[in-house]
LUMVO-348651 format. One record per residue: residue number from 1; y, z, x of N, C-alpha, C in turn. Coordinates in pm, whole numbers, plus 50000, padded with zeros to 5 digits. Atoms other than C-alpha are relative to their C-alpha. Example, Ala and Ser with C-alpha at 12.3 -4.5 7.8 and 13.67 -1.06 7.14 Angstrom:
<atoms>
   i   nc2   nc3   nc1  cac2  cac3  cac1   cc2   cc3   cc1
   1 49881 50000 50089 49550 50780 51230 50120 50000 50090
   2 49881 49994 49918 49894 50714 51367 50109 50073 49923
</atoms>
This chain:
<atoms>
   i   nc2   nc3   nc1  cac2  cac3  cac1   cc2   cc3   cc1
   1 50112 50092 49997 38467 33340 36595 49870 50075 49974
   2 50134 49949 50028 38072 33407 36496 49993 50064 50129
   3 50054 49931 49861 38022 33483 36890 50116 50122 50018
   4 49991 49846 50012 38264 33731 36892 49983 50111 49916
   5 50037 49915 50165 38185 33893 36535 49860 50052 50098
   6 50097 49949 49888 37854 33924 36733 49987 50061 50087
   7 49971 49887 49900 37957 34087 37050 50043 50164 49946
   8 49920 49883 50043 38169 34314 36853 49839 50125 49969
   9 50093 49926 50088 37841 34422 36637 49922 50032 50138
  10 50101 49947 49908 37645 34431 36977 50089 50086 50035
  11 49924 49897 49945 37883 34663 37109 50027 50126 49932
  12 49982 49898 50116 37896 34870 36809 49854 50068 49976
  13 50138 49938 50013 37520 34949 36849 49972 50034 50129
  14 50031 49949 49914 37517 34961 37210 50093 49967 50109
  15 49845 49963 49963 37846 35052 37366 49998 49963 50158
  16 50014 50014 49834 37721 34956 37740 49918 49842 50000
  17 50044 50097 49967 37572 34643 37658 50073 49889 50076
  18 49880 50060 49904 37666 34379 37930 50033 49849 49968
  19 49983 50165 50089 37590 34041 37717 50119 49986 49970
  20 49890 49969 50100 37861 34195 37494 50109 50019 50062
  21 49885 49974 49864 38093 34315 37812 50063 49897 49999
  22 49945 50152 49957 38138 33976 37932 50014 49911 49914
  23 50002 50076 50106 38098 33819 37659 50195 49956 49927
  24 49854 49956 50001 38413 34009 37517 50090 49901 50106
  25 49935 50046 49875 38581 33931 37846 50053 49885 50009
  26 49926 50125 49979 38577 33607 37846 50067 49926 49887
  27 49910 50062 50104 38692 33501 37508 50110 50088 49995
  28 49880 49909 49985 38961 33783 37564 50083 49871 50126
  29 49890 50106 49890 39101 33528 37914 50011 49860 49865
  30 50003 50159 50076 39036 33183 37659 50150 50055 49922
  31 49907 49958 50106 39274 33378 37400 50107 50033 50083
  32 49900 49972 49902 39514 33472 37718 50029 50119 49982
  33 49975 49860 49981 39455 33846 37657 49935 50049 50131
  34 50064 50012 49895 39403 33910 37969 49983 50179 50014
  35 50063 49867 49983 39422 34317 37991 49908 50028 49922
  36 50128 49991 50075 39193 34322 37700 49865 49925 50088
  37 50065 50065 49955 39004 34073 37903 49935 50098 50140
  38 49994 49857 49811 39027 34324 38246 49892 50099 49963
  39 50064 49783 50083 38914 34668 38028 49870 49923 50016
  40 50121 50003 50057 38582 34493 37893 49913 49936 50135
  41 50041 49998 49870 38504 34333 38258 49993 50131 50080
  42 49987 49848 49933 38615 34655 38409 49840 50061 50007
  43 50133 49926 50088 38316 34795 38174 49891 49966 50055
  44 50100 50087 49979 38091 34542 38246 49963 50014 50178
  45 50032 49987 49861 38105 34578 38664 49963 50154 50039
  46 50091 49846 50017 38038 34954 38582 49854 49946 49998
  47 50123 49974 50020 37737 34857 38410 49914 49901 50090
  48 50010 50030 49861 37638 34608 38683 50074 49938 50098
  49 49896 50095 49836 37787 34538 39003 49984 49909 50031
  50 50072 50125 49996 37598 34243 39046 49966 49895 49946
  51 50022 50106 50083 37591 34027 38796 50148 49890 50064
  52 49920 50113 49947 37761 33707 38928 50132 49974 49889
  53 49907 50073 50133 37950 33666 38593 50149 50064 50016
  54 49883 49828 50010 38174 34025 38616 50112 49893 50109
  55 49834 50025 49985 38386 33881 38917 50050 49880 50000
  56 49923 50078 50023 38405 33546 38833 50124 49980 49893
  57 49893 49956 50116 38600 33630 38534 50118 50080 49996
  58 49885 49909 49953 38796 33877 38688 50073 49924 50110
  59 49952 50047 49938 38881 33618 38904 50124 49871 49954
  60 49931 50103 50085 38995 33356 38663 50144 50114 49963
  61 49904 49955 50057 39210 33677 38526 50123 50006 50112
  62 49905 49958 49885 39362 33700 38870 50082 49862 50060
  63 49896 50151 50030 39445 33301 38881 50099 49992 49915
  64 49912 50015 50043 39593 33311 38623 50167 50085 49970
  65 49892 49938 49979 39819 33563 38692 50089 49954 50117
  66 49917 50064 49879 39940 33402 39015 49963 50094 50095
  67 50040 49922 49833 39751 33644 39251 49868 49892 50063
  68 50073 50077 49913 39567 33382 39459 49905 50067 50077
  69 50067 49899 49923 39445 33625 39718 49909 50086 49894
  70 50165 49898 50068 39260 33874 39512 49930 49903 49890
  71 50102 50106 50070 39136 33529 39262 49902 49951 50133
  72 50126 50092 49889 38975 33415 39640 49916 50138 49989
  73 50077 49889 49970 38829 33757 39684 49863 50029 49847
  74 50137 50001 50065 38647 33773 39381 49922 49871 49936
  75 50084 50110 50036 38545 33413 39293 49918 49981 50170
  76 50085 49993 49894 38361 33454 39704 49877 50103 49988
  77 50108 49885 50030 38167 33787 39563 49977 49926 49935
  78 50128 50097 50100 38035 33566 39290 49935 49933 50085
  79 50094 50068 49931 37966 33334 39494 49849 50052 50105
  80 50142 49973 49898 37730 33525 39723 49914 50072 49897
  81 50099 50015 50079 37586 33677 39439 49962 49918 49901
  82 50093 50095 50068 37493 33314 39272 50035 49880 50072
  83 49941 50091 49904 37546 33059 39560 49980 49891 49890
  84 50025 50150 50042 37375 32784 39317 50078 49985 49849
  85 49934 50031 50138 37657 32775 39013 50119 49938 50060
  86 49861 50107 49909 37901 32514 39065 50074 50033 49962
  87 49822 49936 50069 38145 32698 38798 50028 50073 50115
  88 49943 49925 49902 38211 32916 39078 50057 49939 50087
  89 49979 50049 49913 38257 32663 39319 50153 49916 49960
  90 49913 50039 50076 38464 32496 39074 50132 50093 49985
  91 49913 49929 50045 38671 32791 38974 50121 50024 50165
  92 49950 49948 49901 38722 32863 39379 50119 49910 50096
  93 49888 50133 49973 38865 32501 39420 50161 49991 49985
  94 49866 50004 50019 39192 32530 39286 50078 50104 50079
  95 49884 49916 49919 39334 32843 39517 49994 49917 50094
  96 49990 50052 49866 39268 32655 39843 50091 49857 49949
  97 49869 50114 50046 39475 32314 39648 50119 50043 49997
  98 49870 49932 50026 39740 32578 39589 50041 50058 50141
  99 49951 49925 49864 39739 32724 39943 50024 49844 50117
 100 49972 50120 49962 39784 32355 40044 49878 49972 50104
 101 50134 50012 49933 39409 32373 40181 49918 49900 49945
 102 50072 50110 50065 39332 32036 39989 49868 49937 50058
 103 50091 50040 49939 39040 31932 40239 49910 50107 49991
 104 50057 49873 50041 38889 32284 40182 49918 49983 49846
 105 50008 50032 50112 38888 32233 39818 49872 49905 49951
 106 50093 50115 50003 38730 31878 39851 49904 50036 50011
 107 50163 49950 49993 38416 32050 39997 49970 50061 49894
 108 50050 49873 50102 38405 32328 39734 49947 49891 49900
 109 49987 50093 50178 38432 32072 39441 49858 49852 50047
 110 50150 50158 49983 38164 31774 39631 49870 50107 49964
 111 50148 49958 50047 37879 32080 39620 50037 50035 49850
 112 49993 49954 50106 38016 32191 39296 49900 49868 49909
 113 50080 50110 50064 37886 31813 39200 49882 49969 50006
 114 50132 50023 49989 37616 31794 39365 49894 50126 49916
 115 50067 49876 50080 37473 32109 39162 50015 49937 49874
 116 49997 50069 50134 37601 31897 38842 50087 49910 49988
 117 49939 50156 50029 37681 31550 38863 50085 49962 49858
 118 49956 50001 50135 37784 31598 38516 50142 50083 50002
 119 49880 49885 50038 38102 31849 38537 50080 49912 50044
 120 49819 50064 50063 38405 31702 38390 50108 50097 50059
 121 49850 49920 49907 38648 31978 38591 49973 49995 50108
 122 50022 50016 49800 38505 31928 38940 50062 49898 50010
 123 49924 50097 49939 38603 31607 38923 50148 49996 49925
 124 49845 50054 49961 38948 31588 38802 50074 50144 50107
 125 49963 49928 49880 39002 31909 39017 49996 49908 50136
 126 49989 50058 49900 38901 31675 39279 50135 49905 50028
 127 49806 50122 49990 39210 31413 39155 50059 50099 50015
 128 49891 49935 49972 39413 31723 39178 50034 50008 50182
 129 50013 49988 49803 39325 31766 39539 50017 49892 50062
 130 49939 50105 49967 39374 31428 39609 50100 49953 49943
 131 49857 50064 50018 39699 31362 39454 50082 50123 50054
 132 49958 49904 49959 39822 31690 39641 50005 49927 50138
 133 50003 50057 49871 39709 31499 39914 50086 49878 50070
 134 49915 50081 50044 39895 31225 39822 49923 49845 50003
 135 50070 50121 50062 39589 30949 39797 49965 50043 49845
 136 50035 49972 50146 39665 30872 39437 49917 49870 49964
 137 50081 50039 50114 39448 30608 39398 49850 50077 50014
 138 50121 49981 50067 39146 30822 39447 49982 50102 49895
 139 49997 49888 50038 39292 31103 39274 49954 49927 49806
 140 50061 50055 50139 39288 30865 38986 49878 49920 49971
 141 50144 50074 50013 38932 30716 39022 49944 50177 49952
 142 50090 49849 50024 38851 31118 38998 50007 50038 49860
 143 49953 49992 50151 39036 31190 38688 49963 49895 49880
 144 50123 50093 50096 38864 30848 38494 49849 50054 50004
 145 50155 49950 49977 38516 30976 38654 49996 50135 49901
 146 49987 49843 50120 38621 31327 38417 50004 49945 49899
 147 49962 50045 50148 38699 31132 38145 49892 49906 49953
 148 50169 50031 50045 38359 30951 38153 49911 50092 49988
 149 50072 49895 50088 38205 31237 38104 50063 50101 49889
 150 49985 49917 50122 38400 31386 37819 50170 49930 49984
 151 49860 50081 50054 38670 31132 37628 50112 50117 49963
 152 49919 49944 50028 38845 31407 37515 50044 50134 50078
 153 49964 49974 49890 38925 31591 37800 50146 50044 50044
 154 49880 50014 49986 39265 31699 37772 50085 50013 50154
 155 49935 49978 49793 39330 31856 38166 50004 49863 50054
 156 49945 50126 49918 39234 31513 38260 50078 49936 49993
 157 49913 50101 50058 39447 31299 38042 50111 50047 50069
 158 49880 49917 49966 39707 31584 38154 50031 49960 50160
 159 50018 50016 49866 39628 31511 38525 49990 49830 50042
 160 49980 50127 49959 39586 31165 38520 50177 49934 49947
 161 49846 50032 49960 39962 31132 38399 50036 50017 50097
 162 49929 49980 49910 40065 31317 38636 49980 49889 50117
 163 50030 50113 49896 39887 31062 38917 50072 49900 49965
 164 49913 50106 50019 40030 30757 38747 50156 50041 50025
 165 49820 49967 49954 40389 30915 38725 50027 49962 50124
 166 49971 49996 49843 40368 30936 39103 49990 49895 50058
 167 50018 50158 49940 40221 30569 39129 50120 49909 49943
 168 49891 50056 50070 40532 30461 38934 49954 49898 49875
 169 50063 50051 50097 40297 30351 38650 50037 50087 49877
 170 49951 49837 50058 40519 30565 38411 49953 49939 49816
 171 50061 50028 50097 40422 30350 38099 49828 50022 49930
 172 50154 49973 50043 40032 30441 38079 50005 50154 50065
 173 49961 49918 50022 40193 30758 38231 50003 50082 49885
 174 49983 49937 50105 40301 30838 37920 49930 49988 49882
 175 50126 50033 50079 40026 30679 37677 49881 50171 50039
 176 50050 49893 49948 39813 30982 37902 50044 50094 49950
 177 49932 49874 50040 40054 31264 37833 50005 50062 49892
 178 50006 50001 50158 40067 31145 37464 49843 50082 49940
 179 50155 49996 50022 39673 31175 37470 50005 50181 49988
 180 50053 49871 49952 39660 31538 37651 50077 50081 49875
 181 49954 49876 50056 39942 31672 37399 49911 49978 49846
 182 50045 49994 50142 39743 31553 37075 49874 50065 50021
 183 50098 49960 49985 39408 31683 37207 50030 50156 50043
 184 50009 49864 50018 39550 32029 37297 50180 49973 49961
 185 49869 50030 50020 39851 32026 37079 50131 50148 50078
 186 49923 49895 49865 39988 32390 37279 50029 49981 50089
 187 49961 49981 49881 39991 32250 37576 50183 49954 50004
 188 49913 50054 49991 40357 32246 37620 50058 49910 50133
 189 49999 50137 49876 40341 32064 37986 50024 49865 49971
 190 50018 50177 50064 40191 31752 37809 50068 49996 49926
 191 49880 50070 50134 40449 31770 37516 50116 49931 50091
 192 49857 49979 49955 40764 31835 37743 49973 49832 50060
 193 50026 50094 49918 40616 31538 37972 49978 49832 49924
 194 50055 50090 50082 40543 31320 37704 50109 49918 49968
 195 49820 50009 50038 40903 31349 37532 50065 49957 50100
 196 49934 50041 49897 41041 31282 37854 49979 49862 50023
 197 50014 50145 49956 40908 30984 37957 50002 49888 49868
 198 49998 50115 50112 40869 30823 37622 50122 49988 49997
 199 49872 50049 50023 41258 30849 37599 50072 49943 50159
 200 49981 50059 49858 41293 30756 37980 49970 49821 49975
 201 50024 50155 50013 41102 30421 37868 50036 49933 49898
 202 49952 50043 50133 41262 30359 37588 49938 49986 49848
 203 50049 49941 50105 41032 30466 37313 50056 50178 49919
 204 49875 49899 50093 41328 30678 37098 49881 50065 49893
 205 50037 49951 50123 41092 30732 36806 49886 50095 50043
 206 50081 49899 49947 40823 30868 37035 50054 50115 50031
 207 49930 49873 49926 41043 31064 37239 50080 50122 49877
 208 49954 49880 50091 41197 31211 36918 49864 50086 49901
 209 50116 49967 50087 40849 31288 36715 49915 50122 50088
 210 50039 49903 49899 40740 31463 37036 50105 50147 50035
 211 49813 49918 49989 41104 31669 37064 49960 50093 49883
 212 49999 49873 50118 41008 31824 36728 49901 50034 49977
 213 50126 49910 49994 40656 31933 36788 50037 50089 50120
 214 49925 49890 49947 40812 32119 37095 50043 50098 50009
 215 49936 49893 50081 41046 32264 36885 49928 50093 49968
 216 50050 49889 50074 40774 32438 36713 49906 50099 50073
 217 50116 49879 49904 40581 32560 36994 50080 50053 50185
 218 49963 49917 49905 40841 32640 37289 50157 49958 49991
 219 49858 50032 50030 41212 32617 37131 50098 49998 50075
 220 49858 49999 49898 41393 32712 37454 49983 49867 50096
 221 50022 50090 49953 41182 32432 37625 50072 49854 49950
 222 49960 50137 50104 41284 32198 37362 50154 49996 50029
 223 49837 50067 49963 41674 32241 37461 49975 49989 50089
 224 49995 50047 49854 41596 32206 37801 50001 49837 50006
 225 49994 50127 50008 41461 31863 37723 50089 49921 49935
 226 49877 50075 50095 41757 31776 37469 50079 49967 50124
 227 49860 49962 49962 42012 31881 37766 49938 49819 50125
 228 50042 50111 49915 41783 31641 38028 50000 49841 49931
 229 50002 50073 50048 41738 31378 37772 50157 49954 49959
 230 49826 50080 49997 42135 31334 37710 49996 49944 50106
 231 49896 50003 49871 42197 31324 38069 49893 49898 50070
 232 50087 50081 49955 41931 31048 38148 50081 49884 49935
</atoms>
């Protein structure tokens, strides 16, 4: 991309710059390089310790690895060095949903709003936390409230299936699922989920059109769903 062609060149003139650090960094986690992503943070908390940005990013790298514990430890150092950014508050939401601390969460994610009434992941994080909780209808008033602020929204679409599934609303279920896999066509969650239920409800032509975009993006997934889809 132009912004990293840019970093690169800032970094190529001034090898400690920290724009360029983090910068790096974080389109290194977007791309899911995450040790590339580590090194240039690494760099970057050299050159300051303090910048709020360094361990939120190193924190996202540590979510997504499945270390919970050291993702709380450094999305809380951000936080005290930038109490007033709701991404942080945002980012810190999802370990306490995962540690089954869903009422925890809720707080993180209400100031995350109140700092920006506008953020489209606070609130369907919030439906996550409430359909964990197991009130799905507010989980799904949360996940529409995301999707009024940004139609194309794929986590939500992705997240508001999941709520309907659970309300036994498996037909707009799967209309949802359809949504999340055409708006990020990688996600293989929303494909697998898609395929499934469209051939669960008896939409064959869906369930097969979805079966062979699968194919092309997680082939062992794709027999999994053949072997489930016979046996349904």
């Amino acid at each position: 991309s132009h912004e990293e062609i840019f970093y690169t060149h800032m970094l190529h003139v001034s090898p400690d710059a920290l724009e360029a650090l983090v910068g790096k960094g974080s389109a290194a986690i977007k791309e899911g390089d995450l040790e590339v992503a580590e090194s240039y943070l690494r760099r970057a908390a050299r050159r300051s310790p303090s910048d709020w940005r360094v361990p939120q990013n190193l924190g996202l790298i540590a979510y997504q690895r499945g270390d919970y514990a050291r993702a709380k430890e450094f999305f809380e150092k951000s936080l005290r060095a930038n109490p007033e950014k709701p991404e942080i508050y945002n980012s810190l939401s999802p370990i306490y949903t995962e540690l089954g601390q869903s009422e925890a969460a809720i707080a993180l994610l209400g100031r995350a709003i109140e700092l920006n009434p506008h953020f489209e992941a606070a609130y369907t994080n919030l439906g996550v936390a409430y359909e964990r909780m197991g009130d799905l209808v507010e989980a799904e008033a949360m996940h529409r409230r995301a999707l009024l602020e940004r139609r194309d929204y794929a986590e939500a679409h992705y997240n508001l299936g999941v709520t309907l599934y659970r309300a036994g609303r498996k037909d707009e279920a799967r209309e949802s699922f359809a949504t999340a896999s055409r708006l990020s066509p990688n996600d293989v969650d929303a494909l697998f989920n898609y395929a499934s239920l469209a051939s669960e409800t008896g939409q064959q032509a869906e369930a097969a059109a979805a079966l062979d975009r699968l194919r092309q993006v997680d082939p062992q997934l794709a027999v999994q769903l053949e072997r489930e889809i016979s046996g349904q």
